[in-house]
Structures are given as structure tokens and as C-alpha cells.
C-alpha positions in Angstrom: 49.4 50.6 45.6 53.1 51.7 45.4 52.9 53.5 49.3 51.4 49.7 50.2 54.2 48.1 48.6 56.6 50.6 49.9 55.6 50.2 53.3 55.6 45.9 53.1 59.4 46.3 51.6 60.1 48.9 54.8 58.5 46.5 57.1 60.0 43.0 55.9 63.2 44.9 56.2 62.7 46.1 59.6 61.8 42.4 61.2 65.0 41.0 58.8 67.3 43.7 60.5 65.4 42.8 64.1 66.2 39.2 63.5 69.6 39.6 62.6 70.2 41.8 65.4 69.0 39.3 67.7 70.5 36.4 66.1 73.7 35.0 68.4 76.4 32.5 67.9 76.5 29.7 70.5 80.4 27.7 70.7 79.3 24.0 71.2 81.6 21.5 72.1 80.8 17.9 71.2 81.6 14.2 72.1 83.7 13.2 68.6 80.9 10.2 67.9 78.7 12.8 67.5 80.0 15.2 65.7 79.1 14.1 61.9 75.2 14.0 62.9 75.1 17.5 64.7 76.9 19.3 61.2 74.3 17.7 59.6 71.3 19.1 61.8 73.4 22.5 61.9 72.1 24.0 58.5 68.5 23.1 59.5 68.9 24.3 63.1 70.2 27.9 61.8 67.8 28.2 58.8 64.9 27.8 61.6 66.3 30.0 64.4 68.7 32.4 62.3 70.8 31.3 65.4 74.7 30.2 63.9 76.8 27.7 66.0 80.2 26.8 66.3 81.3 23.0 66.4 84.2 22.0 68.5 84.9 18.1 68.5 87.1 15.9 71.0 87.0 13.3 73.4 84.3 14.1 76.6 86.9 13.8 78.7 89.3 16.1 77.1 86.4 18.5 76.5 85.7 18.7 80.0 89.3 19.3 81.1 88.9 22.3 79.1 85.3 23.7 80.4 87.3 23.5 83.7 90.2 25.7 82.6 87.9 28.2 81.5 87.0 27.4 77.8 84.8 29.2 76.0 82.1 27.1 74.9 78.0 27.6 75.4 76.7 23.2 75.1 78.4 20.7 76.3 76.8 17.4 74.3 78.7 15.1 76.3 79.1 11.4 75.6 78.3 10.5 78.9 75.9 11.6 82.1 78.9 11.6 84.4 80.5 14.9 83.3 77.9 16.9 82.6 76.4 15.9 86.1 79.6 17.2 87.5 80.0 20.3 86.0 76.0 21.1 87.2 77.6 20.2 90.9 80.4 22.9 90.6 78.3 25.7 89.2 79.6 25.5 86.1 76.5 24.3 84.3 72.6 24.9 84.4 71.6 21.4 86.1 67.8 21.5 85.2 69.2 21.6 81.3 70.3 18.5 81.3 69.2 15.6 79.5 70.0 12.7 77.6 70.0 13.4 73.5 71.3 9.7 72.5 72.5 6.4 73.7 76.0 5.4 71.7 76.3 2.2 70.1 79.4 0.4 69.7 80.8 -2.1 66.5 84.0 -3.7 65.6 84.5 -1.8 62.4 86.7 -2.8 59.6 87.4 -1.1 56.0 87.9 -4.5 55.2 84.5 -5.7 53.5 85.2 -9.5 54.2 86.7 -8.9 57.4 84.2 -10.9 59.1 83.0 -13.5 56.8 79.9 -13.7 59.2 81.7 -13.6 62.7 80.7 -11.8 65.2 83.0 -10.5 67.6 84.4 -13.5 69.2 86.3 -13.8 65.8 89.0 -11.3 68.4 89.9 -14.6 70.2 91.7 -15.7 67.0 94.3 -13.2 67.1 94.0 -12.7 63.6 94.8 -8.9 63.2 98.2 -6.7 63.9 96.7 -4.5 66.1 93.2 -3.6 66.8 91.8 0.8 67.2 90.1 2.6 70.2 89.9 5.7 72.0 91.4 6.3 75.2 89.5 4.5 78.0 90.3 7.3 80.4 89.7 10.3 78.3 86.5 9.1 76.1 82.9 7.0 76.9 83.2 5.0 73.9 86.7 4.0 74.8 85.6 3.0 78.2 83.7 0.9 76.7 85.8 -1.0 74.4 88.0 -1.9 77.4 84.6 -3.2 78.8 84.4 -5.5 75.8 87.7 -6.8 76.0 87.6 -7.1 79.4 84.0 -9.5 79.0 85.8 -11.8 76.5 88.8 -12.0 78.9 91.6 -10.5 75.8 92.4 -7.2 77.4 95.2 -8.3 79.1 96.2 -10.2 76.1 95.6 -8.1 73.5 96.8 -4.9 75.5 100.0 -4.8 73.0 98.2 -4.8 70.1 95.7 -2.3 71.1 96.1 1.5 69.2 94.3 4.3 71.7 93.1 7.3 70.3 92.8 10.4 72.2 89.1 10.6 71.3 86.8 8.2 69.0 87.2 10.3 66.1 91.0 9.3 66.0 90.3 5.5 67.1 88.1 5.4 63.6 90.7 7.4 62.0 93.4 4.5 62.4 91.0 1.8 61.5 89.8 4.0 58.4 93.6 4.4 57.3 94.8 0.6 57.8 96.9 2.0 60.8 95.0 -0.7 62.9 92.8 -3.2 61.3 90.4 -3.4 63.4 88.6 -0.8 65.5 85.8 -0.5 68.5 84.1 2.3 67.7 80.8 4.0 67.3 78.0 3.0 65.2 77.1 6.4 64.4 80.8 6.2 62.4 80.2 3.2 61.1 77.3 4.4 58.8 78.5 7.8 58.3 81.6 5.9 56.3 81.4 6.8 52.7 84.0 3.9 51.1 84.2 -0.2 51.3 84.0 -1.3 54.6 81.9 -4.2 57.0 80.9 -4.2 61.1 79.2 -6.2 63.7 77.7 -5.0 66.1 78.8 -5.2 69.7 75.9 -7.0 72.3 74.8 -4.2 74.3 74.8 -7.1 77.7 79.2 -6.1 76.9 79.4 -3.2 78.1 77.4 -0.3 80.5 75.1 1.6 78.6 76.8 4.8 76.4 74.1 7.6 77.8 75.4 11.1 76.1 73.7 14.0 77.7 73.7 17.9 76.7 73.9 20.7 79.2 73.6 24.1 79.0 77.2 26.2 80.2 77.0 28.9 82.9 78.5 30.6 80.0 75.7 29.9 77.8 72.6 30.2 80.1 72.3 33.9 78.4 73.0 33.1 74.7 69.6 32.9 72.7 71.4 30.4 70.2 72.8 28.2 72.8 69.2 28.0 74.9 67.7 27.6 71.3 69.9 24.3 70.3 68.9 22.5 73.9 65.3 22.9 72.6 65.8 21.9 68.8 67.7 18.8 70.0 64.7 17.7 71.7 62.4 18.3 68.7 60.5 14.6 67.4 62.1 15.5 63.7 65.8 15.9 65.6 65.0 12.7 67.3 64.1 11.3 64.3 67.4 12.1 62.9 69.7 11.2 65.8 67.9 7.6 65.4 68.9 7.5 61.5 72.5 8.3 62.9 72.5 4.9 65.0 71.5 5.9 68.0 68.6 4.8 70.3 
């Protein structure tokens, strides 16, 4: 009995000391709207693979500024199709990786509760705010899209001096969340990741083009068991599942 139980302890440690040898660490950088739900999944994703990842947020567009100047990062989870597409065309991506994890949703957020007093968003015609928050329409999707909806009310040009940019969504929400702006375009995915006192509508999807955020696989990466692992468990029905929770469709 003791040589048996010798031999399981021998053996469990051998295929613990095989999976830590095999384990990897994949860099993944990440559209700023998306990175709350992915540090969420990230416990679950290395508890199943033994896999670890490292999470670096910004704007898409910033992000792939960088991938071009030789950064160091396995996934791209974009937060558009455009980029990633691109990146596939100069070699600089796997191309048959690439597919679409979420489509982004966008609200006019306020950590005002009664900021809306059921309006929608045509309560921005009124002018009734010091300055409204959003990320940079050049540098981020969901900023893009903002324009897009002040565009389709016909305030852009009006409002353009009262309008705060962010580099990257994350900061746009960061101003509305401080009182910086009062107001603020941004994801949905932020708006019910918010932990304090705060109220949203959200934006009609007919506003503005549709927010598709794909993942690609790096050149970098193609190698890196972790990296070709999280491509997989992002396409899982439970990750899905979650991603949908998030706001997502």
C-alpha cells in the first residue's frame, strides 16, 4: 500500500512539474471597453489552462501604433475589425484567427442618478451640461462613434467646445466618473461595471455604425501555447455567456 501511494504522489508530481513546464505567459493587449470583463474571465482562463496572461489596456488605435513599432504583445482584442484586418495584410498577424468576440454598445452615462429624469438622448439638444466626455474619434472605435451620434443629431459642430476627448474610452469614463465632464458617450460594458450612484440611456444602435471588436492572434504569438489557448477560451458558450452579461451582443 505505501509503494502504491508512493508511486501516485511521484506521478501527480511528475504531470504537476510537466504542466508547469509547459505553461506560457501570453502579453494581450486590449481595447480599454473591454478590459474590466477580460480580468474578470482571466482567473478562470488560467485556473483551466494553467496558462497566465498579461493585460495591457488603451485605445485600438493607440494599441495598434504600438504593434507596428514592434511591441511586444501575443492578442490583439481589438475594438474594431479594421485594425486587426490590417495588421493580417502586413504579416503581422495570423489572418485565419481572426474573429469577432463582441459588438460594443454605446450610452450617455452620468454619475448623476437624476440626470435624465426619463430623457433619452435628445435631452443633448438642451445644452444643459458644461461639457460632455469621449474618447478620441481618431484614436478609439467607441470614440468614433460618439462623433457619429453627435453628428446624427446635428450638435457636433455646436457642441465641439464643450466636448472633453480622451485618449482611449477608459479615460472618456474616467472624466464623466470624476465630474470632470458631466456627461459622457461611452461603453455600456462601463456603464454596468460602475460600482457607485450613477444613471444611462442607451444610445439607438440606427446612430451610429456598428462597434464590431475582433481578436487576432500576433505573428509574435502564433507559437505561444497561452496566447493560441485564450483565442479558443474566448470562443467557449460559457465565455460568450459572460461577454453578454458584460453588455455586449
Amino acid at each position: 500500500m505505501c509503494g502504491c501511494t508512493a508511486r501516485l504522489a511521484l506521478t501527480s508530481a511528475a504531470l504537476l512539474l510537466s504542466t508547469l513546464l509547459r505553461a506560457e505567459i501570453a502579453t494581450v493587449a486590449v481595447a480599454a471597453n473591454f478590459a474590466v470583463p477580460l480580468r474578470s474571465m482571466t482567473a478562470t482562463f488560467e485556473e483551466q489552462t494553467g496558462h497566465s496572461l498579461v493585460l495591457v489596456p488603451g485605445s485600438t488605435g493607440q494599441i495598434y501604433a504600438q504593434i507596428l513599432n514592434g511591441a511586444p504583445f501575443d492578442v490583439f482584442l481589438a475594438a474594431d475589425s479594421d485594425r486587426p484586418a490590417r495588421l493580417a495584410e502586413d504579416g503581422l498577424a495570423v489572418g485565419a484567427s481572426r474573429f469577432t468576440y463582441a459588438r460594443g454598445r454605446l450610452v450617455l452615462w452620468s454619475a448623476d442618478p437624476r440626470a435624465f429624469d426619463g430623457r433619452g438622448i435628445e435631452m443633448l439638444a438642451g445644452g444643459e451640461f458644461r461639457h460632455i466626455a469621449i474618447a478620441s474619434p481618431e484614436l478609439a472605435p467607441y470614440g468614433a462613434a460618439a462623433r457619429q451620434v453627435l453628428e446624427q443629431l446635428e450638435l457636433w459642430e455646436a457642441l465641439r467646445p464643450r466636448v472633453a476627448i480622451g485618449q482611449s474610452i477608459g479615460q472618456a469614463f474616467a472624466m464623466a466618473a470624476t465630474g470632470n465632464a458631466e456627461l459622457g458617450l461611452v461603453a455600456l460594458s462601463q456603464a454596468l461595471a460602475y460600482d457607485g450612484p450613477a444613471s444611462y440611456v442607451t444610445v439607438p444602435p440606427a446612430f451610429y455604425e456598428p462597434i464590431e471588436q475582433d481578436a487576432i492572434l500576433l505573428s509574435r504569438g502564433a507559437e505561444n501555447a497561452a496566447a493560441v489557448a485564450l483565442m479558443a477560451f474566448l470562443q467557449s458558450t460559457e465565455t460568450r455567456r459572460i461577454i453578454r452579461e458584460f453588455g455586449y451582443l
